[in-house]
C-alpha positions as CSV (number, residue, x, y, z in Angstrom):
1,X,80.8,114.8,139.4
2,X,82.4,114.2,136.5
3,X,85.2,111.8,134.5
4,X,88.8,112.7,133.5
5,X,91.4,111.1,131.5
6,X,95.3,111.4,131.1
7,X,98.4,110.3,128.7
8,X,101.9,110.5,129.6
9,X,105.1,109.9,127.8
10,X,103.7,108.6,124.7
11,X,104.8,109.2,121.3
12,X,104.2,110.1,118.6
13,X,102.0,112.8,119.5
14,X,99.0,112.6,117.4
15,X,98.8,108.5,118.2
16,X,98.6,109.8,122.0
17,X,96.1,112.9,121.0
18,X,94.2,110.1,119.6
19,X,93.9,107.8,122.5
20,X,93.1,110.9,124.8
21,X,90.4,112.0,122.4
22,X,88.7,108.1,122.6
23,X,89.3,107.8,126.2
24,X,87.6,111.2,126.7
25,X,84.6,110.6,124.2
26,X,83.7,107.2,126.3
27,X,83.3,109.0,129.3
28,X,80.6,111.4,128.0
29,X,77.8,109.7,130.0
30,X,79.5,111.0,133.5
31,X,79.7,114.7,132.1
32,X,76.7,115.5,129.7
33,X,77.6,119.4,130.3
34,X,80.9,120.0,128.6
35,X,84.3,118.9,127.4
36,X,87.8,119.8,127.4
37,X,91.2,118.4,126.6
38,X,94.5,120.1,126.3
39,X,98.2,118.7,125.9
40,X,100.7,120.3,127.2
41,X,104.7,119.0,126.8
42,X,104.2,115.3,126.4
43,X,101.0,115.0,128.9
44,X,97.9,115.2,127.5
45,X,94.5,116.1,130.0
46,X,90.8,115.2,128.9
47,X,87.9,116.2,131.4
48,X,84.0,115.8,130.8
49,X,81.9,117.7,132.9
50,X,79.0,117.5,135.1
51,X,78.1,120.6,136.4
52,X,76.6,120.8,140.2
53,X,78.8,123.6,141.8
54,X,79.9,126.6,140.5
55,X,78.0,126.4,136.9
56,X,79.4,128.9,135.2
57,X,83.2,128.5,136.3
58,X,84.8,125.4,136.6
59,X,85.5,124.1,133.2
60,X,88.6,121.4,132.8
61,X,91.4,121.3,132.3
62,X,92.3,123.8,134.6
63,X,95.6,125.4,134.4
64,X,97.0,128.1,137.1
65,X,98.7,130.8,135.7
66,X,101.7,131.7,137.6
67,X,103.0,128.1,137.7
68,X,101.6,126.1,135.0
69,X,100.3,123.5,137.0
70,X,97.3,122.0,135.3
71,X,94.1,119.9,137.2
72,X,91.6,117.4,136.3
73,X,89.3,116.5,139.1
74,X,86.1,114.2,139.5
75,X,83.7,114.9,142.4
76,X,83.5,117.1,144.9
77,X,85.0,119.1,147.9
78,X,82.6,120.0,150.8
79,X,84.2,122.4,152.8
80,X,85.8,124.1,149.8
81,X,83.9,127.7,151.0
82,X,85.7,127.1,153.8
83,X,89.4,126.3,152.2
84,X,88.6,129.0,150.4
85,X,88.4,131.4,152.8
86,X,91.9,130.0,154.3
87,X,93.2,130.7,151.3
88,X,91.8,134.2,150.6
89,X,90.6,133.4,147.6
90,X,87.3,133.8,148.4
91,X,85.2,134.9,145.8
92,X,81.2,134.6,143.6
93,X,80.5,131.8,141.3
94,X,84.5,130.0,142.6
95,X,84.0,126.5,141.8
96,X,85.5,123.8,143.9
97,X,87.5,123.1,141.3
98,X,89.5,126.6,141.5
99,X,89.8,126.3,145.1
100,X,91.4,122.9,144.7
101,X,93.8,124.0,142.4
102,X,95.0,127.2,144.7
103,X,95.2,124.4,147.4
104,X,97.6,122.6,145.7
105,X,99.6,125.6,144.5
106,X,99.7,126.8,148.3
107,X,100.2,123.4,150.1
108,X,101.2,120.7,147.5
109,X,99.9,117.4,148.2
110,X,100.0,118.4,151.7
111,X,96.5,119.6,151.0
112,X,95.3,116.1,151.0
113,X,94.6,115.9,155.0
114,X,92.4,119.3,154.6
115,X,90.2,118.0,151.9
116,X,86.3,117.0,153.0
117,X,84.8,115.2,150.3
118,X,84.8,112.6,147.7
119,X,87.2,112.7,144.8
120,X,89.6,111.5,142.4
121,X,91.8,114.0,140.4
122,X,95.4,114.5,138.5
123,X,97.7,117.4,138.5
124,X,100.4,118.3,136.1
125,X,102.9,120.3,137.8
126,X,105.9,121.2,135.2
127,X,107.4,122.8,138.1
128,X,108.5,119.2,139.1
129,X,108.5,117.6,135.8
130,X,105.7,115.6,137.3
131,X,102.1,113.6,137.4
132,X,100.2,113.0,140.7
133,X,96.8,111.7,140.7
134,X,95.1,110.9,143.6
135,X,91.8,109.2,145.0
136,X,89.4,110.2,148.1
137,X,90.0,108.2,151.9
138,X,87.1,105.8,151.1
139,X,87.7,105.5,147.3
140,X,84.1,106.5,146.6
141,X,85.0,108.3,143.4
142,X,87.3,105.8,141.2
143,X,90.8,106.0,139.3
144,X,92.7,103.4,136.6
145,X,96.1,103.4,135.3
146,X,98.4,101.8,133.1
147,X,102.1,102.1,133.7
148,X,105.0,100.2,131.9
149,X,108.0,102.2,133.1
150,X,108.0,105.1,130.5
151,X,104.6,105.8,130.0
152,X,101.5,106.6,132.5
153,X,97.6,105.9,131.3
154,X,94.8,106.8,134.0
155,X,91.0,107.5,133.6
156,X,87.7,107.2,135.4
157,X,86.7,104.5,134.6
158,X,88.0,101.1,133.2
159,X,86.2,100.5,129.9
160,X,87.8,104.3,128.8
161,X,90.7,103.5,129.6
162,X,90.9,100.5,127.4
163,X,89.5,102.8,124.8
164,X,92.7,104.1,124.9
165,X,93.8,101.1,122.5
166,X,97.3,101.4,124.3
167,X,96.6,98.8,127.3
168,X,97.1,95.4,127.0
169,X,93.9,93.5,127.2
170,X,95.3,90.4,129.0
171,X,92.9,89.2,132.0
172,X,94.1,88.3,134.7
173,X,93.5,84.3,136.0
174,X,94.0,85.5,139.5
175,X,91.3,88.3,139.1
176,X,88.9,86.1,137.6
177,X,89.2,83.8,140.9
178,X,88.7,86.3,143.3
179,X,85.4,87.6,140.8
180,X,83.8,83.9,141.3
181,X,84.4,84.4,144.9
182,X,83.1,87.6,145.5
183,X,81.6,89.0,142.5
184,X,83.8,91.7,142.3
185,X,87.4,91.9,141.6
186,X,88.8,93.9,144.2
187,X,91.3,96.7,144.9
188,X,94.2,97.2,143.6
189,X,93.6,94.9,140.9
190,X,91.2,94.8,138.1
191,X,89.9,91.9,135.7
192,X,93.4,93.0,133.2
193,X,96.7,92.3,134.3
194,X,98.5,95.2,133.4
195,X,95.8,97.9,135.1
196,X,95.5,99.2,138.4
197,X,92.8,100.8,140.6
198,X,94.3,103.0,142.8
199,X,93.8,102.2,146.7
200,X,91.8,104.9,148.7
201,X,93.3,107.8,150.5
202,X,96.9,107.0,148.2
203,X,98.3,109.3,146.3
204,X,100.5,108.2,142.9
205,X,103.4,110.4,141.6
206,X,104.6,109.6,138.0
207,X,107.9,111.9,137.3
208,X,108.2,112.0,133.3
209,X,111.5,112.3,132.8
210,X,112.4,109.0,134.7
211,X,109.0,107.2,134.5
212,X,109.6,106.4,137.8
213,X,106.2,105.7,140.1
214,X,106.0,106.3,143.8
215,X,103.2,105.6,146.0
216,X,101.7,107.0,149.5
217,X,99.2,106.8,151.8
218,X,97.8,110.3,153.2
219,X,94.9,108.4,155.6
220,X,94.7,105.9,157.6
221,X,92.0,104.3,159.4
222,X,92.8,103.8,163.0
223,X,90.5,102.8,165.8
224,X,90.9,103.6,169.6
225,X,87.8,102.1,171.3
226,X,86.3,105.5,173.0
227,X,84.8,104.8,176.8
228,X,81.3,106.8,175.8
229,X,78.1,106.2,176.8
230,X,75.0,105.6,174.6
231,X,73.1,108.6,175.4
232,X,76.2,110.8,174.7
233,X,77.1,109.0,171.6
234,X,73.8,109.6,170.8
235,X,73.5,113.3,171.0
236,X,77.3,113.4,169.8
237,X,76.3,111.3,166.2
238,X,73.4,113.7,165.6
239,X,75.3,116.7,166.0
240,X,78.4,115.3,163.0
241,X,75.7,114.2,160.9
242,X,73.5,117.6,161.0
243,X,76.6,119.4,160.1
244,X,78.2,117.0,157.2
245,X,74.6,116.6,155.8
246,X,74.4,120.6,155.4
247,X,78.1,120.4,153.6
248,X,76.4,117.7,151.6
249,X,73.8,119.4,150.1
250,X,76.0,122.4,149.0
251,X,75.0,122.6,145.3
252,X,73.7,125.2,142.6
253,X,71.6,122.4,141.0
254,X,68.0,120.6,142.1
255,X,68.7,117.9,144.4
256,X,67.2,114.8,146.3
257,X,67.8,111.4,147.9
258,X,66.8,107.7,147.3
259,X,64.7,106.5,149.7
260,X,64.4,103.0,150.4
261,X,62.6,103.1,153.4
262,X,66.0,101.5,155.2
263,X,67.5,103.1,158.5
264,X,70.0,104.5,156.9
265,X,68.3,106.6,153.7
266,X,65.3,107.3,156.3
267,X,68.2,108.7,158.5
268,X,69.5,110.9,155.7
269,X,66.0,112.2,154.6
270,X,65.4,113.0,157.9
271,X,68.6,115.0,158.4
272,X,68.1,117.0,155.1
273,X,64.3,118.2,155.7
274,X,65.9,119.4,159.3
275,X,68.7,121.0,157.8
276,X,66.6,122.5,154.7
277,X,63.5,123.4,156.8
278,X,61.4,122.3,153.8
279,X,60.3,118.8,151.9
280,X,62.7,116.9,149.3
281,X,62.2,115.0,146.8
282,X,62.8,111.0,146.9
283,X,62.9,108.0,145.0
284,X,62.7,104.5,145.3
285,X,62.8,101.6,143.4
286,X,61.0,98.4,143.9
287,X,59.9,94.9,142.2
288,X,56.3,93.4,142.2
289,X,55.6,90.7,144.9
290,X,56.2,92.0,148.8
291,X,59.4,89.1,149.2
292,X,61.4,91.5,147.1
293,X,60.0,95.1,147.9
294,X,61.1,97.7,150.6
295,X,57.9,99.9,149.1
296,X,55.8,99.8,151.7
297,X,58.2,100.7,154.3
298,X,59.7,103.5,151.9
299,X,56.2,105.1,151.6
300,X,56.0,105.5,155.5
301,X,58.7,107.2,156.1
302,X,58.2,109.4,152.8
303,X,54.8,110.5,154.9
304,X,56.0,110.3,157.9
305,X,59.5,112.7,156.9
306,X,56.9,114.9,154.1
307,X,58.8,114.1,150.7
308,X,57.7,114.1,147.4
309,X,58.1,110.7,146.8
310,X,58.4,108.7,143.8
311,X,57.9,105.3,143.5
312,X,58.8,102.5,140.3
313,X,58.2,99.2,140.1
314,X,59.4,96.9,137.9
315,X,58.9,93.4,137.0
316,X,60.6,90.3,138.3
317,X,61.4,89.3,134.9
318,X,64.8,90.9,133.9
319,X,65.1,92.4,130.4
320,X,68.0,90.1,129.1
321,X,68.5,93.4,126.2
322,X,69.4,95.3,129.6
323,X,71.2,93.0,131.7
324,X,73.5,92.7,128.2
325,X,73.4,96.6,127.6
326,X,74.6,97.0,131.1
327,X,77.6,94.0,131.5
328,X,80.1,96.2,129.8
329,X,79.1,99.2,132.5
330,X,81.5,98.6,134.7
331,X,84.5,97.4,132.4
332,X,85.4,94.2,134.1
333,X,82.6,91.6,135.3
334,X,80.4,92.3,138.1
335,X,77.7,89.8,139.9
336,X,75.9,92.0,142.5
337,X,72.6,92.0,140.8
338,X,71.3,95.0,142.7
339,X,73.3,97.0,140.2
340,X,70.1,96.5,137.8
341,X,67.9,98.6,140.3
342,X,70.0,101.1,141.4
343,X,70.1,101.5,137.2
344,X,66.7,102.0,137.1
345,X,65.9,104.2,140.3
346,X,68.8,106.3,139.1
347,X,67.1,106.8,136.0
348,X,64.2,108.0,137.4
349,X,66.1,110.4,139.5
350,X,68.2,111.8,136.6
351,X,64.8,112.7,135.3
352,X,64.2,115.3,138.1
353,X,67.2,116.3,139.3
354,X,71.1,116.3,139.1
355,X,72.2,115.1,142.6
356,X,70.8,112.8,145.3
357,X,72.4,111.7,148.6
358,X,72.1,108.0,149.3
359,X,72.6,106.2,152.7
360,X,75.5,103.7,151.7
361,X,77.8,103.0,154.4
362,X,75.5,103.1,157.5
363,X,75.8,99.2,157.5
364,X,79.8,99.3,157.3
365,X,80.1,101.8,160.0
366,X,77.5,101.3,162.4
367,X,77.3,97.7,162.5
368,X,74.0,97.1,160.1
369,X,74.4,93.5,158.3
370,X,72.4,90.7,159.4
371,X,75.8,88.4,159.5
372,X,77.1,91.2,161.9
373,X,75.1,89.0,164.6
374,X,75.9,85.9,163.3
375,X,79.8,87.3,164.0
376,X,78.6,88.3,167.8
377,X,77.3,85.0,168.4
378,X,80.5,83.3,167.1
379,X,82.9,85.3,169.5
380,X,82.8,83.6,172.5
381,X,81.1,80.2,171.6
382,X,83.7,77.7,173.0
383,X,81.4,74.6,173.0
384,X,78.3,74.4,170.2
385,X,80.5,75.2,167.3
386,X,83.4,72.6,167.4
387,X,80.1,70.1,168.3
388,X,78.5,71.0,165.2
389,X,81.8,71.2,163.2
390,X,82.3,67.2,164.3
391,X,79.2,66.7,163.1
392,X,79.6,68.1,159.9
393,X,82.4,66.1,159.2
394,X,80.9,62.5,160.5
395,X,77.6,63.1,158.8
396,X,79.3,63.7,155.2
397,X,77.2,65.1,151.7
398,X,75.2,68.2,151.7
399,X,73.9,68.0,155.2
400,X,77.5,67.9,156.7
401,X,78.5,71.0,155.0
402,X,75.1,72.5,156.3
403,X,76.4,71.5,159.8
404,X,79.9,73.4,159.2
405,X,78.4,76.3,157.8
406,X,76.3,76.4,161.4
407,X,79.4,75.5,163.2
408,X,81.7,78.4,161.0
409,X,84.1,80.0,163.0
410,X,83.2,84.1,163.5
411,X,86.2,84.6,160.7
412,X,85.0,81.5,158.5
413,X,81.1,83.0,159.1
414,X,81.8,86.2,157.5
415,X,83.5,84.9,154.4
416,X,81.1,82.4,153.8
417,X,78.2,85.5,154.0
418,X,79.9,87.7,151.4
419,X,80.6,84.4,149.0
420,X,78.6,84.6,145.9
421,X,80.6,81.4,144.9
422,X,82.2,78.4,147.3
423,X,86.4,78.9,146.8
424,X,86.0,74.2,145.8
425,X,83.5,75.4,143.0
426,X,85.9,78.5,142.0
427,X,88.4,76.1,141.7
428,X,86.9,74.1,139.7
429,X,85.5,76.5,137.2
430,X,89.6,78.2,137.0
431,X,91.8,75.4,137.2
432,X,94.9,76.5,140.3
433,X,92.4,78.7,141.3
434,X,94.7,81.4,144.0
435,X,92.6,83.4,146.2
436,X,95.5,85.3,148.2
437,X,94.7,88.0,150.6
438,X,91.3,86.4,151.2
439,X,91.5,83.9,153.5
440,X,90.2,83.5,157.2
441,X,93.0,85.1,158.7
442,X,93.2,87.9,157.1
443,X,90.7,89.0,160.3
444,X,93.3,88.2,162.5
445,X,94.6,91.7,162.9
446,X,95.1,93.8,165.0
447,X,94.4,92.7,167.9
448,X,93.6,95.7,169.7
449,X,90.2,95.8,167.4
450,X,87.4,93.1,168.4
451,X,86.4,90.5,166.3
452,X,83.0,92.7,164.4
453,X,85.4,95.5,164.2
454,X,87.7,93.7,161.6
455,X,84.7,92.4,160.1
456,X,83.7,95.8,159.6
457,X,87.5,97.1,158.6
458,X,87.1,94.2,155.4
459,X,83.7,95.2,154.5
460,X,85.3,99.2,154.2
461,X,88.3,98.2,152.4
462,X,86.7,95.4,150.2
463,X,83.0,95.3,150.0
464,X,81.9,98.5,150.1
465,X,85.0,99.5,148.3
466,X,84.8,97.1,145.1
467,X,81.0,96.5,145.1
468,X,78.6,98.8,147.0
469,X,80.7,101.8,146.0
470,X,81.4,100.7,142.6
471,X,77.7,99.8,141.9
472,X,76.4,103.0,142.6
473,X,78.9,105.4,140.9
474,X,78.4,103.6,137.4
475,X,74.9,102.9,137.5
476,X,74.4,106.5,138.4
477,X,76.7,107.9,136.5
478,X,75.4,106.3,133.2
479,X,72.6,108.8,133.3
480,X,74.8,111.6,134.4
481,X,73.5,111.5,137.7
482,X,75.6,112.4,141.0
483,X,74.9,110.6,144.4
484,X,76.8,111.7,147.4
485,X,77.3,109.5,150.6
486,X,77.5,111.5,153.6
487,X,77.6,108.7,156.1
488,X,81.1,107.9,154.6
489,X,82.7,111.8,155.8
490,X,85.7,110.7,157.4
491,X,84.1,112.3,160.5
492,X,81.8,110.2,160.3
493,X,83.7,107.0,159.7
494,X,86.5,108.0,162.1
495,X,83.6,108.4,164.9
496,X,81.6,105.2,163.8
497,X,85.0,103.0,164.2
498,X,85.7,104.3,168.0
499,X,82.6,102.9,169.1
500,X,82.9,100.5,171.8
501,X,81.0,96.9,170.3
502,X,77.7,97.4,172.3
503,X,77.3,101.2,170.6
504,X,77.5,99.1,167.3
505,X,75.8,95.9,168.2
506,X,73.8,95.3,171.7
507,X,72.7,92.3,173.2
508,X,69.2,92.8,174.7
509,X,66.5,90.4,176.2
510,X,64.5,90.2,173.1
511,X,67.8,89.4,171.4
512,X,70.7,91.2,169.2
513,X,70.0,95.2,168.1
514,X,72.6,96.4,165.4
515,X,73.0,99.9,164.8
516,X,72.2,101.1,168.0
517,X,73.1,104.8,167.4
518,X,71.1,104.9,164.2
519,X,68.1,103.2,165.6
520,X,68.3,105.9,168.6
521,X,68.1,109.0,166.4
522,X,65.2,107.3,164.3
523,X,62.9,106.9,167.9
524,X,61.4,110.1,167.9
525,X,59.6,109.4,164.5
526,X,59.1,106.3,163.7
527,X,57.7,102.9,165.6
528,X,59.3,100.0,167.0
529,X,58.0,97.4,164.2
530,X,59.3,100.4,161.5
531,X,62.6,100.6,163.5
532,X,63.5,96.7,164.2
533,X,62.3,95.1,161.0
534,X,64.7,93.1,159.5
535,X,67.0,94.2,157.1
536,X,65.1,93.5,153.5
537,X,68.3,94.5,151.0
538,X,68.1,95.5,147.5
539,X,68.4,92.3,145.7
540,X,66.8,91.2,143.0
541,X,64.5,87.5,142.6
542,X,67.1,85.6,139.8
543,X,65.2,82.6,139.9
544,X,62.0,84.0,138.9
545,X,64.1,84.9,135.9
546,X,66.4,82.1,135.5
547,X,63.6,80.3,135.0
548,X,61.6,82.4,132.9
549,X,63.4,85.7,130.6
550,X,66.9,84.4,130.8
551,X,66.4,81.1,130.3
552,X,67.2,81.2,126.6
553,X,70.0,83.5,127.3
554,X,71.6,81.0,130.1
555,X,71.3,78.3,127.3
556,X,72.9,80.6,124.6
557,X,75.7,81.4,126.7
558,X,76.9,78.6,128.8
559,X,75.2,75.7,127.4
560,X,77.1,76.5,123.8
561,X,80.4,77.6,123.0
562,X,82.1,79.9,125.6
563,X,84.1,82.0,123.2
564,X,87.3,83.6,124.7
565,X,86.0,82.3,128.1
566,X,87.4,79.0,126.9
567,X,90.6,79.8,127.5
568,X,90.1,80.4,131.3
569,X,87.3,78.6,132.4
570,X,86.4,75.4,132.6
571,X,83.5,74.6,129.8
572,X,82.5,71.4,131.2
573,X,81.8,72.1,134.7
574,X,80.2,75.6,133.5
575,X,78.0,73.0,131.9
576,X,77.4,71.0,135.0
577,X,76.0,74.0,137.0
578,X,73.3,75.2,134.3
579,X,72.5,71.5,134.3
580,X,72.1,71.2,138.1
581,X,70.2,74.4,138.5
582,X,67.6,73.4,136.0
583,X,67.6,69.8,137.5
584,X,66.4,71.4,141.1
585,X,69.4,72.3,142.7
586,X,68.3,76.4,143.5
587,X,70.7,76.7,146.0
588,X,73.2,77.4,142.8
589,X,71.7,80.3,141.0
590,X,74.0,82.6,143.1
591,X,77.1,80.7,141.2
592,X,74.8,80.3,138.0
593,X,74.5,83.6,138.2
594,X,78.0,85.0,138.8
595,X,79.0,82.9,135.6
596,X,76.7,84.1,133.4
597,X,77.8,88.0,134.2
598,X,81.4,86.9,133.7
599,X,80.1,85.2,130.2
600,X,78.4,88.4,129.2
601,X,81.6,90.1,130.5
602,X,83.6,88.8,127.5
603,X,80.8,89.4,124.8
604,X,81.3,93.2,125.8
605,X,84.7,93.4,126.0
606,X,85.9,96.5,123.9
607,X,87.8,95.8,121.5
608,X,88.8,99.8,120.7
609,X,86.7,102.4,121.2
610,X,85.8,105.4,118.5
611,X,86.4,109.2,119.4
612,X,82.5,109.6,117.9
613,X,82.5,112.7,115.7
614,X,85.3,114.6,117.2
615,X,88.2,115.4,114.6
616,X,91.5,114.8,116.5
617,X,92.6,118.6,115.5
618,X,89.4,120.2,117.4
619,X,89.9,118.2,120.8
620,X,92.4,120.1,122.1
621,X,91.4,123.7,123.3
């Protein structure tokens, strides 16, 4: 794992040398173990390194000798013994880093489709007087870029890129919308209107001598409901998780896993100790008061599965000196609140070892969320919905809308369950508030994929994508810690999404079971009550904290003057909502908080970023 940074077409020189050098300097925290940066023509290439394969090769830029062609990469390649071999470049101590590189020297981009693994990278080739970066088939690892015609910007991670000092720092109106909404602003935009994240499994070529940008798509997600039975998906599943758990924990540093006692991180454990033969070491973070802990539940299946476990607890009360410390993390405002302790169990982990492996995605795939069933109930209710719609709309006021939220449509249900905000209050906060490409019909398509199937599609593409995903890379990251996700292989995913719907979620007497296939490899170890629990979740309790250590920081920041934030949001109704929250209204402190993040967004915005001690002559190997 690591973070990377590129300039193209800028001059003068040393002004671009400059920016590269800043850009390169802010992503330190992602590689604590080494730097490089080298210009070559009119590209310049920064890399910062964390070193988990391959320690004593693999230091970036790379650049192949016969054809020039230079490589920055972030993440890594599982199978790259493997490619290696195809290649016949097989040899001690080769990083996946070099056998990348030969890939793309042999094959071109063509390589793309042969590639296991999570990644984003860039490649100079001079041979074709050309950029291409590129970003994994899930988009777990992340990429930026700037373009405006003649020049190309791209880097790891938004808040180096606008280090840069090149990009325009305009937010985008439409952005912010979709933030209030969701809590994220999601792919390809980002919260400035000039920068881009680059889509999963796309590829972006940037010829230099034209500026000219074309984009492509090397993957794509397809589903062709399989006719399988339980027991043989069953047996099939564990076999394609045993062997991408073992490419998973392919590493030359100490490893582990978080542990959060879930199906899906007890899955993962499990997997590893069978593939290792020996215990591992786990983590898990948790928050006094059962209502918000998993700890219990992560302490069994530590004894039962034989880890070392390690367990933290931290208060209720957030830290507002942290929440503000960590607002700017992410370069663009963020409201899933969970990001504060996957922070903190990632800093606990950091302190042991330089890798984990997480179970993110299991929910996405195999059908986990709690709303999933709320979906299943909604497909083929013809009668009790419209009933309570119609009485939604005679009864009026706040119990009316509780009647239409009972009464949601499957489509309408799954919006209104990942909604941190209500699209009538977004609008009112944003004045001609647009939330394009997130309306109920966007789970209209395709047909050939039942209703939880699309659900499940959006969650990949958006939710997973522009929260879960994003949560975990920079909150582990920023203590230079790696997690890998081998429930998102593209095996696995590609499996997971030819499931028929009762694989994924199964009616049964006692009522609906969601990931059946999950639950079934679980049954030889654990009990029934462990197994069927519901789903706990890694939030976090805001209102003990709303109402106690932020409380003077809500006040401070929306209460008062707004700052830049006046310009886009409405100041007055920002004030209504503190007002309404602290009058009794709790079922606001989603919204309250969403604001506040985006409030503390703007305090943090960087306003140019400093290349620390580095000279600008001794950056450049």
């Amino acid at each position: 794992m690591c973070g990377f940074a590129g300039i193209a077409n800028f001059h003068p020189e040393m002004e671009g040398r400059r920016a590269l050098c800043a850009m390169t300097a802010a992503l330190t925290h992602r590689g604590p173990d080494g730097e490089g940066m080298q210009w070559h023509g009119d590209v310049g290439l920064g890399h910062r390194r964390l070193a988990i394969v391959g320690l004593a090769e693999g230091k970036q830029p790379v650049q192949h000798e016969a054809s020039g062609v230079v490589l920055v990469f972030n993440g890594e390649i599982y199978n790259y013994i493997e490619l290696a071999k195809e290649l016949g470049v097989d040899q001690p101590g080769m990083s996946d880093t070099d056998v990348l590189l030969h890939a793309y020297c042999k094959w071109g981009m063509g390589m793309l489709p042969r590639l296991f693994g999570m990644f984003s990278f860039a490649i100079h080739d001079p041979r074709e007087n050309c950029i291409y970066i590129a970003r994994d088939r899930l988009g777990i690892k992340p990429l930026y870029y700037y373009a405006n015609g003649k020049r190309l910007i791209f880097s790891s991670e938004l808040g180096a890129l606008m280090c840069s000092g090149l990009v325009p720092g305009t937010p985008a109106v439409e952005a912010m919308a979709a933030y209030l909404n969701l809590g994220y602003v999601p792919t390809p935009g980002s919260i400035y209107r000039d920068v881009v994240k680059l889509p999963p499994a796309t590829t972006l070529k940037f010829e230099l001598s034209s500026g000219k940008l074309s984009q492509e798509r090397y993957w794509h997600l397809r589903p062709q409901t399989r006719c399988i039975g339980e027991s043989e998906a069953t047996e099939e599943l564990r076999s394609l998780l045993g062997t991408v758990v073992s490419q998973h924990l392919r590493s030359d540093v100490a490893y582990g896993a978080f542990l959060s006692g879930g199906i899906d991180s007890t899955l993962i454990v499990d997997q590893m100790t069978s593939v290792l033969g020996r215990s591992v070491q786990t983590f898990t973070m948790g928050f006094l008061g059962d209502d918000y802990s998993d700890l219990p539940y992560a302490a069994q299946a530590a004894a039962t599965l034989g880890t070392r476990h390690e367990a933290e607890v931290m208060s209720a009360q957030i830290s507002p000196e942290l929440l503000g410390s960590l607002a700017s993390a992410f370069g663009e405002p963020f409201a899933d609140s969970s990001f504060i302790p996957t922070y903190l169990v990632s800093k606990v982990a950091a302190s042991r070892v330089k890798m984990v492996l997480s179970g993110d995605g299991g929910d996405e795939l195999f059908g986990g969320y709690h709303s999933y069933k709320g979906v299943v109930d909604r497909m083929h209710d013809r009668w009790r919905l419209p009933a309570l719609r119609l009485a939604g709309r005679l009864i009026g006021g706040e119990r009316g809308r509780a009647y239409m939220r009972m009464g949601a449509r499957w489509n309408e249900w799954h919006h209104l369950e990942r909604a941190l905000m209500s699209k009538d209050l977004a609008a009112e906060l944003i004045s001609n508030a647009q939330f394009e490409g997130f309306a109920e019909d966007a789970l209209d398509q395709p047909l050939e994929m039942d209703p939880l199937l699309r659900c499940q599609q959006h969650d990949l593409d958006h939710y997973l994508l522009d929260d879960i995903l994003t949560k975990v890379d920079r909150m582990s990251m920023a203590h230079g810690l790696e997690v890998r996700v081998p429930l998102l292989d593209h095996r696995l995913v590609e499996f997971a999404f030819n499931l028929p719907l009762p694989l994924r979620v199964k009616k049964t007497p006692s009522g609906l079971v969601t990931k059946v296939l999950l639950k079934n490899l679980l049954r030889p170890k654990f009990s029934h009550d462990f197994i069927h629990r519901r789903k706990m979740g890694f939030g976090i309790p805001l209102a003990e904290s709303f109402n106690g250590s932020l409380k003077k920081l809500v006040g401070d920041l929306l209460l008062g003057d707004h700052g830049e934030m006046t310009h886009y949001v409405n100041g007055d109704a920002v004030r209504r909502l503190v007002v309404e929250y602290y009058a009794g209204n709790n079922a606001v402190w989603t919204s309250l908080w969403t604001v506040l993040c985006l409030r503390l967004w703007f305090e943090s915005k960087p306003v140019g970023c400093q290349s620390h001690s580095h000279e600008i002559g001794n950056c450049f190997d």
